[in-house]
Backbone atoms as SQL, in Angstrom:
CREATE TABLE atoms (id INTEGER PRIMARY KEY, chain TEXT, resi INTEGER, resn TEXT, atom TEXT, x REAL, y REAL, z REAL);
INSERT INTO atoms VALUES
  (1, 'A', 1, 'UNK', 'N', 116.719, 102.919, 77.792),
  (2, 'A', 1, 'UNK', 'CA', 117.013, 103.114, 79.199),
  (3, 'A', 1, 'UNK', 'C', 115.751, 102.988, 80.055),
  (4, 'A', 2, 'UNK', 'N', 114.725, 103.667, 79.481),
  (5, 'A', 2, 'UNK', 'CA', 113.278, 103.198, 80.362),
  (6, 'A', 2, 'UNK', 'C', 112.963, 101.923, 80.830),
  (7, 'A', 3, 'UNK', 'N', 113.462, 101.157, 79.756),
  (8, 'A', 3, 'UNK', 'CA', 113.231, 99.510, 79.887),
  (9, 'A', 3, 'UNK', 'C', 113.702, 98.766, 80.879),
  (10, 'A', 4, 'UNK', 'N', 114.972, 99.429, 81.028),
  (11, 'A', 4, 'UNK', 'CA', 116.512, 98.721, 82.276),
  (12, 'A', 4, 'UNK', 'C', 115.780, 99.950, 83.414),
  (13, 'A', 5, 'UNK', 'N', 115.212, 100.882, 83.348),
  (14, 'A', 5, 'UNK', 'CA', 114.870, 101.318, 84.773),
  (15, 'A', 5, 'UNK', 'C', 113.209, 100.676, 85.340),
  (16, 'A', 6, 'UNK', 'N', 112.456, 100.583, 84.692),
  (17, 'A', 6, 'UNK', 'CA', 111.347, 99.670, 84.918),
  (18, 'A', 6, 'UNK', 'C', 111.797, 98.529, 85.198),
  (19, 'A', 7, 'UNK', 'N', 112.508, 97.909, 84.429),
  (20, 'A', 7, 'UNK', 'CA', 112.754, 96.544, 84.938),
  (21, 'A', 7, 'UNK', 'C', 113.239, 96.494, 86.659),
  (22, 'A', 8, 'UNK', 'N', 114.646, 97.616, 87.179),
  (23, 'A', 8, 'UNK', 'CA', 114.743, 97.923, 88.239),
  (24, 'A', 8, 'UNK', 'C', 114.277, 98.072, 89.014),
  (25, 'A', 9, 'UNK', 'N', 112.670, 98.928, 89.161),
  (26, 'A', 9, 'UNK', 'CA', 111.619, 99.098, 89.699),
  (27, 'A', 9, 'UNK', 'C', 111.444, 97.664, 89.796),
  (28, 'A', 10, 'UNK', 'N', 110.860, 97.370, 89.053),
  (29, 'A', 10, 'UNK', 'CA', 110.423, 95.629, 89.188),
  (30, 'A', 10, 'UNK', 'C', 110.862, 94.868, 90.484),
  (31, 'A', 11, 'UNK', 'N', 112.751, 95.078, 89.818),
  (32, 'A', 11, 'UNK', 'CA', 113.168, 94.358, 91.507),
  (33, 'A', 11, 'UNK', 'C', 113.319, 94.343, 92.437),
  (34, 'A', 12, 'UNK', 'N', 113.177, 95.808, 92.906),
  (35, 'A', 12, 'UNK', 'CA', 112.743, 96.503, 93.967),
  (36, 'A', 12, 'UNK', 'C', 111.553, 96.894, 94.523),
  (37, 'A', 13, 'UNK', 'N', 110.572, 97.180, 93.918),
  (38, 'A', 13, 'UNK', 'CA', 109.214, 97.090, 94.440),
  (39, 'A', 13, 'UNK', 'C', 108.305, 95.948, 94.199),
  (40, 'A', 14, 'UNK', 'N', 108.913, 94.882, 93.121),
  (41, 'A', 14, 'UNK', 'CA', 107.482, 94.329, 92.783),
  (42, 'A', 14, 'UNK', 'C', 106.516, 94.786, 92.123),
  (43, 'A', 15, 'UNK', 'N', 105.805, 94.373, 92.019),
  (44, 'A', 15, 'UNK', 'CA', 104.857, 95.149, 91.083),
  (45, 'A', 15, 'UNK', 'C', 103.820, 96.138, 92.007),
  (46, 'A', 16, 'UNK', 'N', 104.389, 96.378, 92.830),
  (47, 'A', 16, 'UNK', 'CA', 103.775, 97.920, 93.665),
  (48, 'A', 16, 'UNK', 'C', 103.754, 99.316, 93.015),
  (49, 'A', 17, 'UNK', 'N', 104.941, 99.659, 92.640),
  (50, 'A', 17, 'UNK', 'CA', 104.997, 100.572, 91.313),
  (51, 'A', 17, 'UNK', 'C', 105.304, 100.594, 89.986),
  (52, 'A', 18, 'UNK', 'N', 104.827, 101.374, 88.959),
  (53, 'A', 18, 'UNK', 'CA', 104.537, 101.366, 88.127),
  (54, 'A', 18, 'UNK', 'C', 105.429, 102.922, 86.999),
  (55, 'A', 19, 'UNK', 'N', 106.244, 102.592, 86.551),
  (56, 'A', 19, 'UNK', 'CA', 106.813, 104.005, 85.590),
  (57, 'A', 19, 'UNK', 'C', 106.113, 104.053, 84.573),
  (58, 'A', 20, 'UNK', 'N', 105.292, 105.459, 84.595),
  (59, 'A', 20, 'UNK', 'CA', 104.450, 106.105, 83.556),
  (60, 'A', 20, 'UNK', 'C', 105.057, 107.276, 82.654),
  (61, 'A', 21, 'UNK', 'N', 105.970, 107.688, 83.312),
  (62, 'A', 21, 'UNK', 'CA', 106.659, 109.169, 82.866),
  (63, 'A', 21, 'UNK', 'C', 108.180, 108.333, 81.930),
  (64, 'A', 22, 'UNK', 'N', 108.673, 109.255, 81.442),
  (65, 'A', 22, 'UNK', 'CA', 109.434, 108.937, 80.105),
  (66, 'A', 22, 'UNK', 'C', 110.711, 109.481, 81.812),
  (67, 'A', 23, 'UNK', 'N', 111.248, 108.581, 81.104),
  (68, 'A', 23, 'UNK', 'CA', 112.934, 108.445, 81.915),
  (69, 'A', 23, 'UNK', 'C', 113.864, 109.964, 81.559),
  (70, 'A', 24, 'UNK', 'N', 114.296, 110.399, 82.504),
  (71, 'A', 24, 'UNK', 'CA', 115.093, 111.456, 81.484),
  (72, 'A', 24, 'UNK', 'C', 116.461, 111.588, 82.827),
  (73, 'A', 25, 'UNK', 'N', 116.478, 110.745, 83.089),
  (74, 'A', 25, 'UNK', 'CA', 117.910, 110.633, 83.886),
  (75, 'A', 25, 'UNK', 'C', 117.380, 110.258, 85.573),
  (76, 'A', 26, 'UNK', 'N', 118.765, 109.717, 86.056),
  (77, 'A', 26, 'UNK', 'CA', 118.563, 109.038, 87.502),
  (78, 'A', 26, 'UNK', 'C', 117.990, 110.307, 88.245),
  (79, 'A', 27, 'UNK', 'N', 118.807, 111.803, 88.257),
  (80, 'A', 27, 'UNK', 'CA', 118.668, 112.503, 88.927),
  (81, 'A', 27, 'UNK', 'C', 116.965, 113.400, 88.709),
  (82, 'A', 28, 'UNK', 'N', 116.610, 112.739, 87.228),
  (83, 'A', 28, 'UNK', 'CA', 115.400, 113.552, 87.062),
  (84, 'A', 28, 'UNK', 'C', 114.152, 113.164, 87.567),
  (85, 'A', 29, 'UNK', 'N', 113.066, 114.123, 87.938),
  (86, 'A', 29, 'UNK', 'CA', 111.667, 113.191, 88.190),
  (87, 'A', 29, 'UNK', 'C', 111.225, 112.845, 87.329),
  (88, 'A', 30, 'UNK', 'N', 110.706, 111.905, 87.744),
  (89, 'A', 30, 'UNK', 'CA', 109.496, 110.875, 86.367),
  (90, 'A', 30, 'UNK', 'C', 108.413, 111.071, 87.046),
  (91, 'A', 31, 'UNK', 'N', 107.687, 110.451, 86.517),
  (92, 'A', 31, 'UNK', 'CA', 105.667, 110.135, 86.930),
  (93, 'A', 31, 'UNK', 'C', 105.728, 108.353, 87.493),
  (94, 'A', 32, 'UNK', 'N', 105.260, 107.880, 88.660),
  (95, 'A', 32, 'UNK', 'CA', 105.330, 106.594, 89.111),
  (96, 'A', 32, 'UNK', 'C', 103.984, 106.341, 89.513),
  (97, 'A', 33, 'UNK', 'N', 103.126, 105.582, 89.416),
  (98, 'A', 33, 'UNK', 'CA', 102.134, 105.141, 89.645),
  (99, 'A', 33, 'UNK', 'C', 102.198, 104.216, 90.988),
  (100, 'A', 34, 'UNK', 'N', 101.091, 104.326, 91.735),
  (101, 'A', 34, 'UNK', 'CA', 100.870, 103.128, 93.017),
  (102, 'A', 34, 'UNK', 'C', 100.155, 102.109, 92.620),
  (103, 'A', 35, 'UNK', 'N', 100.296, 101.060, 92.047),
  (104, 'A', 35, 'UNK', 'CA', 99.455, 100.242, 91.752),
  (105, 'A', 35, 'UNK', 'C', 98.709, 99.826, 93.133),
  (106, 'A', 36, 'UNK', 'N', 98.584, 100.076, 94.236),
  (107, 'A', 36, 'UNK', 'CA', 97.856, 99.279, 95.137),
  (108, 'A', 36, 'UNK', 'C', 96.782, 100.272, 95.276),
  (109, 'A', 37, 'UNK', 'N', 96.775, 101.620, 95.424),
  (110, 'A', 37, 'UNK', 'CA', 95.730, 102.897, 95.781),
  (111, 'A', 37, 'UNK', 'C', 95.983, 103.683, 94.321),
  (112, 'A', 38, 'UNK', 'N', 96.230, 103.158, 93.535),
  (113, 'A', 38, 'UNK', 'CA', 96.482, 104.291, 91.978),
  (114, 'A', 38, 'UNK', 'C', 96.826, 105.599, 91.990),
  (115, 'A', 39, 'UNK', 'N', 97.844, 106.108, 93.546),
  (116, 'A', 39, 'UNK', 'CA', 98.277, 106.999, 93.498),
  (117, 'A', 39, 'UNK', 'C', 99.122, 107.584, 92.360),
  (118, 'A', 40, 'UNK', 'N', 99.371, 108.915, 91.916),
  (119, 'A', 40, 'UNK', 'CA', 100.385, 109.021, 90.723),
  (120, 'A', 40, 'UNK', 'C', 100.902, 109.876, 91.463),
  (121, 'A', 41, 'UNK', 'N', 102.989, 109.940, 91.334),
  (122, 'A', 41, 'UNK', 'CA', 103.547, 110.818, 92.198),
  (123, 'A', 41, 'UNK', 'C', 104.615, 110.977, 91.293),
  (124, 'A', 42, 'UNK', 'N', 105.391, 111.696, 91.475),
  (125, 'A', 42, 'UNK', 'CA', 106.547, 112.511, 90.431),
  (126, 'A', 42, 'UNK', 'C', 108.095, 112.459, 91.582),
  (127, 'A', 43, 'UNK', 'N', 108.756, 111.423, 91.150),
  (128, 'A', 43, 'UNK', 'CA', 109.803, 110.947, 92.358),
  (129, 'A', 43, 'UNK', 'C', 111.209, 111.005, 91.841),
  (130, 'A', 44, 'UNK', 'N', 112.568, 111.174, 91.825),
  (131, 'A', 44, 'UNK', 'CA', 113.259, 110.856, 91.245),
  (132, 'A', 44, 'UNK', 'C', 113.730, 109.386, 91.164),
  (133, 'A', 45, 'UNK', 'N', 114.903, 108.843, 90.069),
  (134, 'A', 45, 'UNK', 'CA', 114.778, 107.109, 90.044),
  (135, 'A', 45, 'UNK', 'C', 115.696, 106.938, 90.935),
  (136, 'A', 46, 'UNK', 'N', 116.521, 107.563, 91.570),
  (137, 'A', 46, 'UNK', 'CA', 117.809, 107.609, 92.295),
  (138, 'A', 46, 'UNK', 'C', 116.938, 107.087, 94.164),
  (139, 'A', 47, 'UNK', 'N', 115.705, 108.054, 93.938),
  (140, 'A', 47, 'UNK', 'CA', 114.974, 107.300, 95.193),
  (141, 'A', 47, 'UNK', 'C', 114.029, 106.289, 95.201),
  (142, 'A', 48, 'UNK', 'N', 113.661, 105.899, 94.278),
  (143, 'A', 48, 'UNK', 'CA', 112.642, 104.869, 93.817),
  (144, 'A', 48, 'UNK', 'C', 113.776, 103.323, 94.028),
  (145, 'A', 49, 'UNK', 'N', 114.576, 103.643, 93.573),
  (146, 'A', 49, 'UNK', 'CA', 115.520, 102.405, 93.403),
  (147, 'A', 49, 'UNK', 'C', 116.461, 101.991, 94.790),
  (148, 'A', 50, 'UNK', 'N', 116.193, 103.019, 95.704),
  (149, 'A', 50, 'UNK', 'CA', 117.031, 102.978, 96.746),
  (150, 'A', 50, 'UNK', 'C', 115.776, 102.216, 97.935),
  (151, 'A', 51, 'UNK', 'N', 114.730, 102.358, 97.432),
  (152, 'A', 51, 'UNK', 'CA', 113.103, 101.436, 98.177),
  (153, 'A', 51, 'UNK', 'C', 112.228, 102.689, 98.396),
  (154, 'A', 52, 'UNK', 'N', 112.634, 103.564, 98.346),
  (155, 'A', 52, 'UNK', 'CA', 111.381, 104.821, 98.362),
  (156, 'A', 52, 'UNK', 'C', 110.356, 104.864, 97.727),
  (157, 'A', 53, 'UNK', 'N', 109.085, 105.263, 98.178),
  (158, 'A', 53, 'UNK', 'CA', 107.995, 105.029, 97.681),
  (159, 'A', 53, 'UNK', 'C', 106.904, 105.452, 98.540),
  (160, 'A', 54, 'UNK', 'N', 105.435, 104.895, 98.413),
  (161, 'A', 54, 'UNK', 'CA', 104.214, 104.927, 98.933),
  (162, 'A', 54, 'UNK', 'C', 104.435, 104.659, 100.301),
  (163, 'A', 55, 'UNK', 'N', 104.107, 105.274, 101.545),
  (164, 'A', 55, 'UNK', 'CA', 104.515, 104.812, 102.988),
  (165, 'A', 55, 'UNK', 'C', 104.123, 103.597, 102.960),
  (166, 'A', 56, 'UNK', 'N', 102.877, 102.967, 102.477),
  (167, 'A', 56, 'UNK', 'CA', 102.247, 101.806, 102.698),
  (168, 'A', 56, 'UNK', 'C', 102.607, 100.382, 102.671),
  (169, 'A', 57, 'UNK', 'N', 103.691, 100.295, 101.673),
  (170, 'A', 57, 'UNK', 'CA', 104.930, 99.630, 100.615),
  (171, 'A', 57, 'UNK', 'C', 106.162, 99.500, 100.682),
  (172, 'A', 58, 'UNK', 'N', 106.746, 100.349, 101.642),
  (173, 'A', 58, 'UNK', 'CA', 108.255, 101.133, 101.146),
  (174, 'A', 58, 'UNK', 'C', 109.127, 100.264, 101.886),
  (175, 'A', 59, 'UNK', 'N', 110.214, 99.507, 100.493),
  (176, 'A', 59, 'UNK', 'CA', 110.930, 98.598, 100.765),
  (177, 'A', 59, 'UNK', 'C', 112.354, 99.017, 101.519),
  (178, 'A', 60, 'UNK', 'N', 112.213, 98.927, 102.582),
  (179, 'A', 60, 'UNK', 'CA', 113.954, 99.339, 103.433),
  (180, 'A', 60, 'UNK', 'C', 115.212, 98.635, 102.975),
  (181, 'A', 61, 'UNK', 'N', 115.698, 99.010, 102.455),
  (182, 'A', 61, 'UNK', 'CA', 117.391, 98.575, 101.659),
  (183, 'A', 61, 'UNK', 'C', 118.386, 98.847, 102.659),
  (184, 'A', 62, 'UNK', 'N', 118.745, 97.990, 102.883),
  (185, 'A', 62, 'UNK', 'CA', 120.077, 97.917, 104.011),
  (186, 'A', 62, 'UNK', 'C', 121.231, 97.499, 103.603);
């Protein structure tokens, strides 16, 4: 499941973020990395996947 949610990330951010933390459900936090400022932040995937993220980055889904 980590694999199919990274990959997700992927298509939604690009390679802006980064999943470091072990997956343990949509509703749970993980560990996400900023690849642009190497921020590390603890987000759930339910908002990561919806374009949430780093203000700097953050893809608006309409």
């Amino acid at each position: 499941m980590r694999v199919r949610y990274a990959a997700e990330v992927l298509e939604v951010h690009g390679d802006n973020i980064e999943v470091i933390g072990t997956y343990k459900g949509a509703r749970n936090t993980t560990e996400h990395k900023c690849n642009s400022c190497k921020n590390i932040w603890e987000a759930a995937p339910t908002n990561i996947l919806i374009g949430k993220g780093e203000k700097h980055y953050v893809k608006v889904i309409t």
